[in-house]
MDAnalysis code that builds the backbone (N, CA, C; Angstrom):
import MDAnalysis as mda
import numpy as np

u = mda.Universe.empty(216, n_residues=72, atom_resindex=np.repeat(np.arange(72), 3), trajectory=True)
u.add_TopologyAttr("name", ["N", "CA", "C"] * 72)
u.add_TopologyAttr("resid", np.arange(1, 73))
u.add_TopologyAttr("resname", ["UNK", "UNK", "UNK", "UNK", "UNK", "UNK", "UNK", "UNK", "UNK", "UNK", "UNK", "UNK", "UNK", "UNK", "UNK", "UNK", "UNK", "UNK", "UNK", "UNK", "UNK", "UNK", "UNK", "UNK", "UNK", "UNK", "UNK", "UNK", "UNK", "UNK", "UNK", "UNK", "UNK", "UNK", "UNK", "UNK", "UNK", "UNK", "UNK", "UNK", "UNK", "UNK", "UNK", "UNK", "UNK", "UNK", "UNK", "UNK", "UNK", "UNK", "UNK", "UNK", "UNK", "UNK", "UNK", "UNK", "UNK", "UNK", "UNK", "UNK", "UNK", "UNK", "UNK", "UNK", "UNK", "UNK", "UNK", "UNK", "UNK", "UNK", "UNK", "UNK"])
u.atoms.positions = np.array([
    [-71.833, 98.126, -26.052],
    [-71.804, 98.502, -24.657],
    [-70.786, 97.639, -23.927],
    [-69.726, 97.925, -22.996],
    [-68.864, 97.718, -22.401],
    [-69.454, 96.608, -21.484],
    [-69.104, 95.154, -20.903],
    [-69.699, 94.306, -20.280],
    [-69.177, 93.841, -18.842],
    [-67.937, 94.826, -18.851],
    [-67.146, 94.673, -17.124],
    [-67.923, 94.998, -16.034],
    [-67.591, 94.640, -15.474],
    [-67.515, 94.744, -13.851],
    [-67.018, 95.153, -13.544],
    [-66.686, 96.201, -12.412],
    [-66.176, 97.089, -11.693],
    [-66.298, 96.479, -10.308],
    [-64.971, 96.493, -9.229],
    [-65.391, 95.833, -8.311],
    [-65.250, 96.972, -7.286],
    [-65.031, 97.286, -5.868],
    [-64.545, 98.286, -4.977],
    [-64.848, 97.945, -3.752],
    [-63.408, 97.797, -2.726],
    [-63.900, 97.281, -1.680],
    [-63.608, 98.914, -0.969],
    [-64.679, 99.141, 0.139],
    [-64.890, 100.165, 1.115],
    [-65.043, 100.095, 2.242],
    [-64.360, 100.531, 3.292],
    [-64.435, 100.615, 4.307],
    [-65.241, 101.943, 5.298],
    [-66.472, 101.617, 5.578],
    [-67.344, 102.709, 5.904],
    [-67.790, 102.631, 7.537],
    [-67.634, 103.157, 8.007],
    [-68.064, 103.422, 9.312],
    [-67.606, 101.946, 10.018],
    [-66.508, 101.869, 10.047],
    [-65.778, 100.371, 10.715],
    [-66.576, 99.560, 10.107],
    [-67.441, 99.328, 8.767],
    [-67.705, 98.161, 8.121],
    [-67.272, 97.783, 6.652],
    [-66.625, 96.684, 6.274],
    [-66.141, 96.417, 5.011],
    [-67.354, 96.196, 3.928],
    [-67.406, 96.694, 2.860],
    [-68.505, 96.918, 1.441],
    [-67.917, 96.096, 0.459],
    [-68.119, 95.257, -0.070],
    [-67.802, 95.299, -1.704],
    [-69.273, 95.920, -2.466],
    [-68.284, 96.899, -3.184],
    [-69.225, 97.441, -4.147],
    [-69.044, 97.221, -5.777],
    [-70.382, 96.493, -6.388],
    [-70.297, 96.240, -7.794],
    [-70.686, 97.683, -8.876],
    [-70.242, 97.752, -9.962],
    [-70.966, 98.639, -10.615],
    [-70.704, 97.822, -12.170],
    [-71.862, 97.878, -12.675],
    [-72.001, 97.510, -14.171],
    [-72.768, 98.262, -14.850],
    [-72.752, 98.376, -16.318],
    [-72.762, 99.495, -17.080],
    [-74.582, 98.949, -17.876],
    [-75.337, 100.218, -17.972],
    [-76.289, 99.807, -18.168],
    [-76.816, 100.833, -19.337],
    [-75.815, 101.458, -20.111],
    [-75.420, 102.018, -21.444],
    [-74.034, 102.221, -21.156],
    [-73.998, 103.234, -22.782],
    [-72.551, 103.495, -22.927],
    [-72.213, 104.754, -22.155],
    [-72.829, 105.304, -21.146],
    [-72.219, 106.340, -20.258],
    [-73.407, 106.186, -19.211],
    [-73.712, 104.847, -18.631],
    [-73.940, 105.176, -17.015],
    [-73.797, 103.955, -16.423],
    [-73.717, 103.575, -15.306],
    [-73.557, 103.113, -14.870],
    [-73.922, 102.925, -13.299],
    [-74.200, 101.384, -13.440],
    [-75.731, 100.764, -11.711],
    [-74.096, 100.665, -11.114],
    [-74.166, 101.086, -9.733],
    [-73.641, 100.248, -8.407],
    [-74.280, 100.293, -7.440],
    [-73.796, 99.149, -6.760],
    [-74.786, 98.369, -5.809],
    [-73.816, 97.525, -4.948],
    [-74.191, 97.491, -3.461],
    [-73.894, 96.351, -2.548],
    [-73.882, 94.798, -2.674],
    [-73.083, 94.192, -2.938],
    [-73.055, 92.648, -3.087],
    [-72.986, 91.881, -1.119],
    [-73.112, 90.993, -1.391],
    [-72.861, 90.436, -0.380],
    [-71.366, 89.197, -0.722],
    [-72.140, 88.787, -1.897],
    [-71.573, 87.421, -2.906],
    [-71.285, 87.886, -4.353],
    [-69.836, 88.328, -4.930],
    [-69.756, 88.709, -6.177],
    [-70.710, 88.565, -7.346],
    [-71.421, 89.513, -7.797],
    [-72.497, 88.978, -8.934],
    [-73.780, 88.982, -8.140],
    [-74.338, 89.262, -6.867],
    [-75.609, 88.582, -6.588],
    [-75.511, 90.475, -5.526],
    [-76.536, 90.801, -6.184],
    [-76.805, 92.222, -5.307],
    [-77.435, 92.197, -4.272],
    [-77.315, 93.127, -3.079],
    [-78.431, 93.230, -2.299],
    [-79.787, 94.278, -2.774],
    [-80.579, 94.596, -1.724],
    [-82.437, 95.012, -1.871],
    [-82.427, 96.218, -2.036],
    [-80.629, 97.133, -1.547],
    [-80.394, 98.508, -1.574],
    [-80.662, 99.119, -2.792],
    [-81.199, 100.470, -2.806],
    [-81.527, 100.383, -4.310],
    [-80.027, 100.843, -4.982],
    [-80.473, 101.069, -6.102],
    [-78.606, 101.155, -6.542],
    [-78.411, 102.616, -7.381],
    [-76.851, 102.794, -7.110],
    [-77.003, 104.239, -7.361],
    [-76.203, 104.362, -8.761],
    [-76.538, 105.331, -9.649],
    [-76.246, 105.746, -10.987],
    [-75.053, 106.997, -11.064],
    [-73.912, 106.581, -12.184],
    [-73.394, 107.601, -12.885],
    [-72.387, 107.717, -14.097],
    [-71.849, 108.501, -14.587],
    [-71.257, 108.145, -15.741],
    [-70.301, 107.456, -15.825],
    [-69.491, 107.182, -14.668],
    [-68.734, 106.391, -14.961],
    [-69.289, 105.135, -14.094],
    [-67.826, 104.356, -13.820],
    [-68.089, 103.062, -12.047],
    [-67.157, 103.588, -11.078],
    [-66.572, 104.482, -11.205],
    [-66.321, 105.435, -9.871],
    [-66.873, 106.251, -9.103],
    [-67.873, 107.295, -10.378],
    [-68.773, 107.924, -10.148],
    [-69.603, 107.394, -9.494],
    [-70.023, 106.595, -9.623],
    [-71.346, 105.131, -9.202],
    [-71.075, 105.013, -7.825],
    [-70.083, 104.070, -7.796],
    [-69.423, 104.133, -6.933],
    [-69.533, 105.096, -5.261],
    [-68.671, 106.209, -6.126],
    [-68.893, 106.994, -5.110],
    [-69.877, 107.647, -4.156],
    [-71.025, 107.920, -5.268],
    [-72.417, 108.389, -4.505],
    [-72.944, 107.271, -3.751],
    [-72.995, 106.208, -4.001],
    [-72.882, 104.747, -2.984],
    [-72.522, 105.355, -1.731],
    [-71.127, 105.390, -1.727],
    [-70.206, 105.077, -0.582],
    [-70.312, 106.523, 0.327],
    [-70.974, 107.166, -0.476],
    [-71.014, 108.987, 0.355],
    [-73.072, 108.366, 1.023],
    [-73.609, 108.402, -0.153],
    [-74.622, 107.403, 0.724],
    [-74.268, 106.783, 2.253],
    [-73.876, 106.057, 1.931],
    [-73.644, 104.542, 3.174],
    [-72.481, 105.667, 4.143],
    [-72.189, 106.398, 3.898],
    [-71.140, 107.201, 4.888],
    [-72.027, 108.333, 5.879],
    [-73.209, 109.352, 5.092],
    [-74.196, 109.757, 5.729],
    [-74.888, 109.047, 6.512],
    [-75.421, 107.734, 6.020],
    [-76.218, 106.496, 6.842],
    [-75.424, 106.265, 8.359],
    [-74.310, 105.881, 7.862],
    [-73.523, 105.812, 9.445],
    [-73.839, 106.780, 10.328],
    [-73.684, 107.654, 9.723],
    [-73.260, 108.966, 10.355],
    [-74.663, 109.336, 11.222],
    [-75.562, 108.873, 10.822],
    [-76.840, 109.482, 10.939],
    [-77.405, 108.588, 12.091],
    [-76.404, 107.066, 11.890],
    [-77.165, 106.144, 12.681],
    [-76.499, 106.020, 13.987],
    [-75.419, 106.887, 13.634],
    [-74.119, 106.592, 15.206],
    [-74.600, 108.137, 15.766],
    [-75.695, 108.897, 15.053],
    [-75.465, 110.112, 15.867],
    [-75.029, 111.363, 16.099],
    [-73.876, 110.843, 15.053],
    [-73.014, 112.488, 14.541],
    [-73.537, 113.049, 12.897],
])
């Protein structure tokens, strides 16, 4: 099983993300909100085959959240 890290910084609703994703077999993969490289936050974390994939449903997550919390 592959042991990288995937890093991704995002910019979501005028707030900056680093987002981690690490591989938790050989085709899926956890990402999750860091605060501090390596140390996750309480968010739960989202799954997919790749760490883009991962990734992304994260960041479409946290993009609805805005969206929902500003109103539009």
């Amino acid at each position: 099983m592959n042991t990288s890290v995937h890093r991704f910084n995002e910019s979501i609703g005028g707030r900056d993300y680093l987002i981690e994703a690490t591989p938790v077999a050989d085709d899926r993969w956890r990402a999750y909100l860091v605060r501090i490289p390596g140390v996750p936050t309480a968010l739960m974390p989202f799954y997919g085959p790749t760490p883009e994939e991962a990734a992304r449903q994260l960041c479409d997550w946290l993009t609805r959240a805005h969206r929902a919390s500003s109103g539009h």
